[in-house]
C-alpha positions as CSV (number, residue, x, y, z in Angstrom):
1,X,-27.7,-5.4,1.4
2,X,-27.6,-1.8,0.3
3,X,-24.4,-0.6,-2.1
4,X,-24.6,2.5,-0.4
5,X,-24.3,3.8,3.4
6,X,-25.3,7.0,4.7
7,X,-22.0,8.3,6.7
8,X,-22.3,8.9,10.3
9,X,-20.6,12.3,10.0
10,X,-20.2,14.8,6.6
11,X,-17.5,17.8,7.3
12,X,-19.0,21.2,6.3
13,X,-15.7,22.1,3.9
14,X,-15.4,20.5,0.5
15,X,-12.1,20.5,-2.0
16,X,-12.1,24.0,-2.7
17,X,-11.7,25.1,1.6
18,X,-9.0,22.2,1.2
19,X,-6.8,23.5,-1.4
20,X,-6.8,27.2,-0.5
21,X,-5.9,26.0,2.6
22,X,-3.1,24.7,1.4
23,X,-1.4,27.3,-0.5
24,X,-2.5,29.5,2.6
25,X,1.1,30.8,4.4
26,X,1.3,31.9,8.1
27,X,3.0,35.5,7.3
28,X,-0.2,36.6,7.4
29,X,-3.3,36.2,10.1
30,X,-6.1,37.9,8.3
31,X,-8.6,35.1,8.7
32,X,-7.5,33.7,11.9
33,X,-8.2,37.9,13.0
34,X,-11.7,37.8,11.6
35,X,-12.4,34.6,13.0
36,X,-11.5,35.9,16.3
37,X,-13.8,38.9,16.1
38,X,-16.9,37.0,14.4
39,X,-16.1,34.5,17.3
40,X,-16.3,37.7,20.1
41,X,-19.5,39.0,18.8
42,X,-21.1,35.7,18.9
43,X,-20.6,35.6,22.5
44,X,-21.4,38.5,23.1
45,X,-18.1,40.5,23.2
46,X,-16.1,38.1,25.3
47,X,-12.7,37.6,24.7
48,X,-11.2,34.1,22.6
49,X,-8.4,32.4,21.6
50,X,-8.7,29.8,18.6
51,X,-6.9,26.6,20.2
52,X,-5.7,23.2,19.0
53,X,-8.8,21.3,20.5
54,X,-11.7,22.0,23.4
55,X,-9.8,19.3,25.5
56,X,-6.6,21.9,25.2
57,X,-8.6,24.3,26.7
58,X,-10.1,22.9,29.2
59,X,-6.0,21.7,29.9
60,X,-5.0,25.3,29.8
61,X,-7.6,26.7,32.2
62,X,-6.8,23.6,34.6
63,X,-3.5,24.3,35.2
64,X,-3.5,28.0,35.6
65,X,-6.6,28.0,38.1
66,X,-6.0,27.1,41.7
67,X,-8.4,25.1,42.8
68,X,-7.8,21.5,42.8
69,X,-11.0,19.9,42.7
70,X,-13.1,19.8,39.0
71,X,-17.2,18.9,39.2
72,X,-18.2,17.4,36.1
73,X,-20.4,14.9,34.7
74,X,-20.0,11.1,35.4
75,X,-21.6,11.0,31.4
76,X,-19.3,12.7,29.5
77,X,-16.5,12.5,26.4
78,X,-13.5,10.3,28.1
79,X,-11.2,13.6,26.1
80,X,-12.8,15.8,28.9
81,X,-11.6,13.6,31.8
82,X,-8.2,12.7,30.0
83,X,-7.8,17.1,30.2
84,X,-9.0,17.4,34.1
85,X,-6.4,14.4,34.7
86,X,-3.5,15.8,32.3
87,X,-3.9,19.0,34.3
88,X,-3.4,16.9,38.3
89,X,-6.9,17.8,39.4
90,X,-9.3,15.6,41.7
91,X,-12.7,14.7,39.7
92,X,-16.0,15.0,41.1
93,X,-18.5,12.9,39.6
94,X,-21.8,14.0,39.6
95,X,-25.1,11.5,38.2
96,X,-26.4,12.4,34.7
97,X,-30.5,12.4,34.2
98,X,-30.9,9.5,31.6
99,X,-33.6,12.0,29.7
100,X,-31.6,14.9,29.1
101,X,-28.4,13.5,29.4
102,X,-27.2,16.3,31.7
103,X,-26.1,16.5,35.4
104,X,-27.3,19.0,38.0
105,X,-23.8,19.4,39.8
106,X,-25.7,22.0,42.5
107,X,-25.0,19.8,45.4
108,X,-21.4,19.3,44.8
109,X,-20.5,22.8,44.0
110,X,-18.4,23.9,47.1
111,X,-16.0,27.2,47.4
112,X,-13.1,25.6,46.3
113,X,-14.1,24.1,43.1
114,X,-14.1,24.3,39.4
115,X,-17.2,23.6,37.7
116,X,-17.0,22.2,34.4
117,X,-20.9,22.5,33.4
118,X,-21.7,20.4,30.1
119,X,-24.3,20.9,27.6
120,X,-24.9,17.2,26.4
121,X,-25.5,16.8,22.8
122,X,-26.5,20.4,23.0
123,X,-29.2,20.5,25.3
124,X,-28.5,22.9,28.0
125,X,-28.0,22.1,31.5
126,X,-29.4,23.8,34.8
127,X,-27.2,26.7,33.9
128,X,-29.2,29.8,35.4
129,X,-29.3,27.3,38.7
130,X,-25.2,26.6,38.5
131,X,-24.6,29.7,37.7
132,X,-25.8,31.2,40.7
133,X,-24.5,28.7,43.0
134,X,-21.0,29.3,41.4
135,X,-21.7,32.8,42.0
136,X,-22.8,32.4,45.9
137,X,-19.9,30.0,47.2
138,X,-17.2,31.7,44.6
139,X,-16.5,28.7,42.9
140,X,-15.5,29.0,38.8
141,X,-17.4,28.0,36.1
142,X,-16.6,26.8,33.0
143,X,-19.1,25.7,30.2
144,X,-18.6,22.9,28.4
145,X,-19.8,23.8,24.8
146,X,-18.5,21.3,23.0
147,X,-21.6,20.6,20.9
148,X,-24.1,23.4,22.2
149,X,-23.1,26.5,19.9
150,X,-26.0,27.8,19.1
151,X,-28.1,26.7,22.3
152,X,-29.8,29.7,24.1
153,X,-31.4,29.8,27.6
154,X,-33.9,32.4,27.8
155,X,-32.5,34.2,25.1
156,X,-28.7,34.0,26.2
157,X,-26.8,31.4,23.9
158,X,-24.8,29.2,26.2
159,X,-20.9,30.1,26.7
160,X,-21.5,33.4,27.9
161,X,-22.9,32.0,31.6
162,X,-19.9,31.1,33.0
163,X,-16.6,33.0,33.3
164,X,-15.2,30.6,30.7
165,X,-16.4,28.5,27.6
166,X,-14.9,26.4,25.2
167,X,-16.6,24.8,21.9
168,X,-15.2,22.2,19.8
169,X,-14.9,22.2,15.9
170,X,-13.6,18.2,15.5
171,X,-15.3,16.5,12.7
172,X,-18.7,15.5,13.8
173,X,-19.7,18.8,15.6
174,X,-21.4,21.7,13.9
175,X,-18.2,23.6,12.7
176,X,-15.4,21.4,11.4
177,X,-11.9,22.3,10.9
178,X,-9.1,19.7,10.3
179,X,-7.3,18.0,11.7
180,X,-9.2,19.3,15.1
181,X,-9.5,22.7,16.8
182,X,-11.7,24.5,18.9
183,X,-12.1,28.3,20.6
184,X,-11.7,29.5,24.3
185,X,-14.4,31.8,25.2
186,X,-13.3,34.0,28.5
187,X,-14.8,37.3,30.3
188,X,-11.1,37.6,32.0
189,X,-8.8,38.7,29.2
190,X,-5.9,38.4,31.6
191,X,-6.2,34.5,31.4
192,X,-6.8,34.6,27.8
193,X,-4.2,36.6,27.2
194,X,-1.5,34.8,29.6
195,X,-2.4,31.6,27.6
196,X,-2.1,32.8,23.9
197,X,1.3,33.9,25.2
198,X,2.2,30.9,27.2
199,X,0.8,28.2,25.9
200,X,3.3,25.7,25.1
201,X,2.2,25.5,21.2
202,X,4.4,25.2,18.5
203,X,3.9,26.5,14.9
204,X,1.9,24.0,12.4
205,X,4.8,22.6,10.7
206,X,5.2,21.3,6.9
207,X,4.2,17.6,8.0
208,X,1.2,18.2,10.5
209,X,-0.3,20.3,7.7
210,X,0.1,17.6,5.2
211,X,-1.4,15.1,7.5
212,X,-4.2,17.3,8.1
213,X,-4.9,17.5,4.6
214,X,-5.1,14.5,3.9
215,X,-7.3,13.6,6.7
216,X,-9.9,16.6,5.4
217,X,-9.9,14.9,1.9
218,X,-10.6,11.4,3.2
219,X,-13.4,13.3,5.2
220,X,-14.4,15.2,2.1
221,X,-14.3,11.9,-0.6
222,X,-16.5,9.6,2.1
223,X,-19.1,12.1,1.6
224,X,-20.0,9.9,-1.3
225,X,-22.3,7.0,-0.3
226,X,-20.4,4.9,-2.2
227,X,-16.8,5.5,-1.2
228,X,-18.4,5.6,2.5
229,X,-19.6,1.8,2.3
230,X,-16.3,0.7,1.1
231,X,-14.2,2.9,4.3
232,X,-16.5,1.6,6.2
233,X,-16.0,-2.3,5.2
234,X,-12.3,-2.1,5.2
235,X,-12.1,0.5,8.2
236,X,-14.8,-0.8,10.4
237,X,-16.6,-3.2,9.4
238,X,-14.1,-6.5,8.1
239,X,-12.3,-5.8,11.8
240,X,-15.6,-6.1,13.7
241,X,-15.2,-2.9,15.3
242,X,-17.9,-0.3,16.1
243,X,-16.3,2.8,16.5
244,X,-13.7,3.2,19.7
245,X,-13.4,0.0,22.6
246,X,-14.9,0.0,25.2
247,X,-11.7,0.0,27.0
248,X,-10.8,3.2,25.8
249,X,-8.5,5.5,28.1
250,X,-7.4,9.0,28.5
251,X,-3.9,9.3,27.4
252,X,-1.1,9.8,30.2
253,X,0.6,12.5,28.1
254,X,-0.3,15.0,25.8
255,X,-0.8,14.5,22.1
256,X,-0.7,16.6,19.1
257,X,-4.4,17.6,20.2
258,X,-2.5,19.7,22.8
259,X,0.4,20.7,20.7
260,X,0.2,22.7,17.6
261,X,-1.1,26.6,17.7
262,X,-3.9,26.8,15.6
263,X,-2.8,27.7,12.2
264,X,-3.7,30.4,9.4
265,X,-4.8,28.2,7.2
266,X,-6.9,26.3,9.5
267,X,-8.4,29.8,10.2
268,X,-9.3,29.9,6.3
269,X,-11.5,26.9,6.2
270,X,-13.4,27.8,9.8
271,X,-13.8,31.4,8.3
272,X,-16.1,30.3,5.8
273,X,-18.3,28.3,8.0
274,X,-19.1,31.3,10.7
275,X,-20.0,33.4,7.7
276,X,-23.3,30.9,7.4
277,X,-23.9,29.9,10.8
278,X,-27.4,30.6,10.6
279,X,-27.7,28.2,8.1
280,X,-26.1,25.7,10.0
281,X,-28.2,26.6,12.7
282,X,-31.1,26.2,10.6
283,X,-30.6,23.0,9.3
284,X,-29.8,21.3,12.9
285,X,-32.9,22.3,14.1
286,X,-34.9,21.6,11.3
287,X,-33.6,18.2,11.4
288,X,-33.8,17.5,15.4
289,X,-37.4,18.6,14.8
290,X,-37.6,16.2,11.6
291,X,-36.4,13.3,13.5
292,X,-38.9,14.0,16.4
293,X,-42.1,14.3,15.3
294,X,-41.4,11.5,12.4
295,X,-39.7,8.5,14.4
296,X,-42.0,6.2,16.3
297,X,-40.1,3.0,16.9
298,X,-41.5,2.2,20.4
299,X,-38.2,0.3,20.8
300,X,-36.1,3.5,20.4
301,X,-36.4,6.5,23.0
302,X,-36.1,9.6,21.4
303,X,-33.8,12.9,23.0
304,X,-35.9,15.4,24.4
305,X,-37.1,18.1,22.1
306,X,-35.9,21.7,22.9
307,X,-36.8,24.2,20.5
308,X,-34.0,26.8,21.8
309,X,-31.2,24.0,21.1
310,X,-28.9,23.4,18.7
311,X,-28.2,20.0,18.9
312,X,-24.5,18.5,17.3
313,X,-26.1,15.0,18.1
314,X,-29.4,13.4,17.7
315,X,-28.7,10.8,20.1
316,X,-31.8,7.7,20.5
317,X,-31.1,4.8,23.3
318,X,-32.0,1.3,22.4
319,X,-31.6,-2.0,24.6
320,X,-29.2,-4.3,22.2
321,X,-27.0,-1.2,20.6
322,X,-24.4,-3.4,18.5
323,X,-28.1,-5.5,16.9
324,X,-29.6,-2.4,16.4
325,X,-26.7,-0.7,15.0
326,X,-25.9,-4.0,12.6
327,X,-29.6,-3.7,11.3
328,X,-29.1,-0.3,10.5
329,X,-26.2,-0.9,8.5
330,X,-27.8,-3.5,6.4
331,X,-30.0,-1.1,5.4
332,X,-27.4,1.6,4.3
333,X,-27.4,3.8,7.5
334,X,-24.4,4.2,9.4
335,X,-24.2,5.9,13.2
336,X,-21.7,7.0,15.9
337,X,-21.0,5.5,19.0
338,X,-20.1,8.9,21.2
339,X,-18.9,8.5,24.8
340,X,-18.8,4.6,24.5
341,X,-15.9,4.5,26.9
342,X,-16.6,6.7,30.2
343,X,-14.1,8.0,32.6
344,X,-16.4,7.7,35.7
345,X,-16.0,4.6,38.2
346,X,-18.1,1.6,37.4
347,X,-20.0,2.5,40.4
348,X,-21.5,4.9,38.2
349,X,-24.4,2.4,36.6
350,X,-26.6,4.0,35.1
351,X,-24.0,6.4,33.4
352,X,-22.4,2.9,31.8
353,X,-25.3,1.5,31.4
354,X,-26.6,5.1,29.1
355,X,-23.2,4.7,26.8
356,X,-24.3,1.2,26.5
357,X,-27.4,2.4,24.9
358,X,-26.7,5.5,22.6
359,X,-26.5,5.6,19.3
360,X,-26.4,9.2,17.2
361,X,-27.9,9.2,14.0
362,X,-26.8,10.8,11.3
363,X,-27.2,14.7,11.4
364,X,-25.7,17.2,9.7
365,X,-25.7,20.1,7.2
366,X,-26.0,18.6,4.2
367,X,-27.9,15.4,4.2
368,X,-30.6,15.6,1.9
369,X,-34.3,15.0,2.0
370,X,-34.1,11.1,0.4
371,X,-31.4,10.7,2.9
372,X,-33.6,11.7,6.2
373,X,-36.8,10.0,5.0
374,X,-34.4,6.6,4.7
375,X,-33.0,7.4,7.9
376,X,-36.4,7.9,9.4
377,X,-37.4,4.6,7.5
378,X,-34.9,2.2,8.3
379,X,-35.0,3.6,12.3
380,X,-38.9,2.7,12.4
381,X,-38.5,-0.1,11.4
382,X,-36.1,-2.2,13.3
383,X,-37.4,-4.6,15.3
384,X,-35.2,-6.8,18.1
C-alpha cells in the first residue's frame, strides 16, 4: 500500500494568500472593488455582488422573485435543493441525460416559473434552446454556474444567457476562497442592488475568520501527499466513510453558508486567483483532454469531451463505486464523491442510480505530470 495519496481536491492559495489575509482589516475594500470589476468584465459588463456561497444566491433571488414554482434538475448538488426549499418554493424535477449529465427542462418551462438551468461538471446545457423558451413564455432564468466558469457556447461563456448567474468558489471548484463564497451575476442591477443592501449578512466577525483560517491551512498542509494519507486515514478512512451519507439532507434553517457578508480579506485571496484565470483555464482543459484521450478502462465510462468547456470535475461512472474507489486508494489516488445524496424523489431512478455511479478524479491546477500519469495508471488498471 502506497505511503502517499494523491488528494481529491488542492485549493489554488498557499500560506502566503493565508497570512495576508489575515492581517487584512475591513476599513478598507480595495480588493473586494477590483474583484467586483474583474468579475463584471468577465461576464461581460453585468452587474455582481460577491456573496457568502452560490447556494446564498440562489436563496436570495428565490425569495425576492414571485413565481413559486423552480425547474431544475432531478441530478443536482442537494445545497441547490436545500436553497429552492429554504426560500418556500415548489421544485420541478426534470430527468438528467446520463451522458452529459444535464437536463433539457424545455418541456416543463411554463410562464410562471423560475428556471434554474445547470451546467453539470461544466459542460453546458441546452442553453440557446432554454433561453429562448424562457424568453417566449416569460419565465426567469437563472444559470447555475457553479462549476462552468470558463464554459462558452458559441463563443458566449455561460452566465451571461440568463438574466441571472451565480458561480461557486468552495474548495473543489476552479477558484477557491475560504471558508466558502461565491458571486451573483445579474443583468437587473435593481435586484443586485436591493440584495447587497438587504441581505440579511452580518460582518465576518473575529471567530468566523479564525475558523476560516484554519480550515484554508488544513486545505493548504494536505496538499502534501503525505499529510494527505494520514487526514485521510484518521478523517475518512478508520470511520469507513466515503465522503458525505447517503442520507444526506438539506438543512431546515440557514447556516453560516447564508450568513456572513463576504469579507475584505476573503476578497484578497480571490483577487489573486482572477488575475491568472487563463491559466486556470488552461490547465483544466489541458487535463480534461489528458484524461480523455489517455484512459481506456473499458469498465470506466468517460465524460463527454467538449473542447469549449471548462470542466471543475472530471467525473467517470463505474458499476461498484465504493470497490472501485477502495482500489484506487490502495494505489495512492484518492477521489470525490459529488452529489452522492440527491434531493429528487426516489422515483427518479436513473438520477440515483447516476450518483451511485460517479466518481471525480482528481483535477486541478497544480497536480503535476507524475501525478496525472499515476492517476491515468492506477484508473486503467482496475479491474472488478
Amino acid at each position: 500500500m502506497s505511503l502517499r495519496l494523491i488528494p481529491r481536491i488542492r485549493v489554488n492559495y498557499g500560506f502566503t494568500d493565508l497570512i495576508r489575509a489575515m492581517f487584512t482589516g475591513e476599513s478598507k475594500q480595495s480588493a473586494r472593488q477590483e474583484c467586483e470589476k474583474v468579475l463584471s468584465s468577465f461576464f461581460d459588463g453585468e452587474y455582481v455582488c460577491l456573496v457568502p456561497s452560490a447556494r446564498d444566491a440562489i436563496y436570495e433571488l428565490l425569495i425576492r422573485l414571485p413565481q413559486k414554482k423552480v425547474v431544475l434538475p432531478a441530478y443536482t448538488c442537494i445545497a441547490v435543493v436545500e436553497a429552492v426549499k429554504l426560500a418556500g418554493k415548489e421544485m420541478i424535477f426534470c430527468e438528467t441525460d446520463s451522458i452529459t449529465y444535464n437536463s433539457s427542462y424545455l418541456e416543463a418551462i411554463t410562464p410562471d416559473c423560475i428556471v434554474l438551468a445547470t451546467h453539470q461538471y461544466g459542460l453546458p446545457c441546452n442553453i440557446e434552446e432554454i433561453m429562448a423558451k424562457c424568453k417566449e413564455t416569460g419565465a426567469v432564468l437563472i444559470e447555475d454556474c457553479a462549476t462552468s466558469m470558463g464554459t462558452t457556447v458559441n463563443g458566449k461563456r455561460t452566465g451571461t444567457f440568463g438574466e441571472y448567474a451565480m458561480v461557486s468558489f468552495n474548495a473543489s471548484k476552479l477558484i477557491n476562497v475560504p471558508p466558502v463564497a461565491g458571486v451573483l451575476v445579474s443583468k437587473n442591477k435593481d435586484m443586485v442592488d436591493l440584495i447587497c443592501k438587504d441581505a440579511e449578512w452580518r460582518p465576518s466577525d473575529f471567530l468566523f475568520k479564525v475558523k476560516a483560517m484554519i480550515r484554508g491551512l488544513a486545505y493548504v498542509m494536505t496538499k502534501n501527499t503525505v499529510i494527505y494519507k494520514l487526514f485521510h486515514y484518521f478523517a475518512i478512512g478508520s470511520k469507513g466513510k466515503l465522503q458525505k451519507t447517503r442520507h444526506e439532507k438539506p438543512a431546515e434553517k440557514k447556516t453560516p453558508l447564508y450568513s456572513y457578508r463576504f469579507a475584505e480579506w476573503q476578497a484578497v485571496i480571490l483577487l489573486r486567483q482572477l488575475k491568472r484565470l487563463e491559466a486556470l483555464f488552461a490547465k483544466r482543459r489541458e487535463l480534461y483532454a489528458y484524461y480523455d484521450k489517455n484512459i481506456h478502462n473499458p469498465i470506466v465510462q468517460k465524460p463527454i469531451m467538449d473542447e469549449n468547456a471548462v470542466c471543475c470535475r472530471y467525473a467517470v461512472q463505474v458499476n461498484d463505486q465504493k470497490a472501485f474507489y477502495k482500489e484506487c486508494i490502495k494505489n495512492g489516488v484518492d477521489m470525490d464523491f459529488s452529489h452522492i445524496a440527491l434531493g429528487c424523489p426516489d422515483s427518479f431512478e436513473d438520477e440515483h442510480r447516476i450518483a451511485s455511479r460517479i466518481l471525480n478524479l482528481p483535477y486541478y491546477y497544480d497536480l503535476s505530470r507524475k501525478e496525472v500519469e499515476k492517476i491515468v495508471n492506477t484508473v486503467n488498471h482496475v479491474s472488478l
